[in-house]
C-alpha positions in Angstrom: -8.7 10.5 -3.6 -6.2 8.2 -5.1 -7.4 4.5 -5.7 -5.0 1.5 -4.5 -4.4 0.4 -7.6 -2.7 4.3 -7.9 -1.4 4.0 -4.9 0.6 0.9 -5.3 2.1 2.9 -9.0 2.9 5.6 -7.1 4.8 3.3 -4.7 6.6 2.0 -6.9 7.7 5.0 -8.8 8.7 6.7 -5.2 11.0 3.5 -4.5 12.3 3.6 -7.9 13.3 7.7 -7.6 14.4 6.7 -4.5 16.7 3.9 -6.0 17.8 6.8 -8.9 18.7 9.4 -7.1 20.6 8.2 -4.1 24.2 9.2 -5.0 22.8 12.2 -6.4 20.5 14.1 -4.2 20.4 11.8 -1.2 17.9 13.7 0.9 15.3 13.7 -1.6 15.8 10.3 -2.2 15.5 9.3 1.4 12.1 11.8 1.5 11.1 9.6 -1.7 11.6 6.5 0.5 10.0 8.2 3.6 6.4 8.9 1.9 6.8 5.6 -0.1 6.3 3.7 3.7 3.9 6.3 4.7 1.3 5.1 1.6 2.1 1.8 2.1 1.4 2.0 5.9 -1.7 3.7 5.2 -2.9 0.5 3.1 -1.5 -1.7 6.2 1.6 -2.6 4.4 5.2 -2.0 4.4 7.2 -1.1 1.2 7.9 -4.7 0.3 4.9 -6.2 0.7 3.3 -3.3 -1.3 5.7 -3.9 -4.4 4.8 -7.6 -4.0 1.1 -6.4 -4.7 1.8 -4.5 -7.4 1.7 -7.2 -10.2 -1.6 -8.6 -9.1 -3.8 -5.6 -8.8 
């Protein structure tokens, strides 16, 4: 079981591969962007809102 604190780092590193690799591998990127929102959601957050969080946890 992943803490928040991981959670919201893994987040961010999904939304930055996702960033990366559009051009590239665009189906993995959009995946990357896909389970991004799905941990976010699961903390009652959208992507945004958990980036936001990121710097004060």
């Amino acid at each position: 079981m992943r803490t928040s604190q991981e959670d919201l780092l893994l987040i961010e590193a999904l939304v930055e591969y996702h960033a990366d690799r559009m051009n590239v591998q665009p189906e993995r990127a959009a995946r990357a962007w896909v389970m991004a929102g799905e941990i976010a959601a699961s903390h009652g957050l959208v992507i945004e809102d958990a980036l936001s969080q990121r710097d004060t946890v």
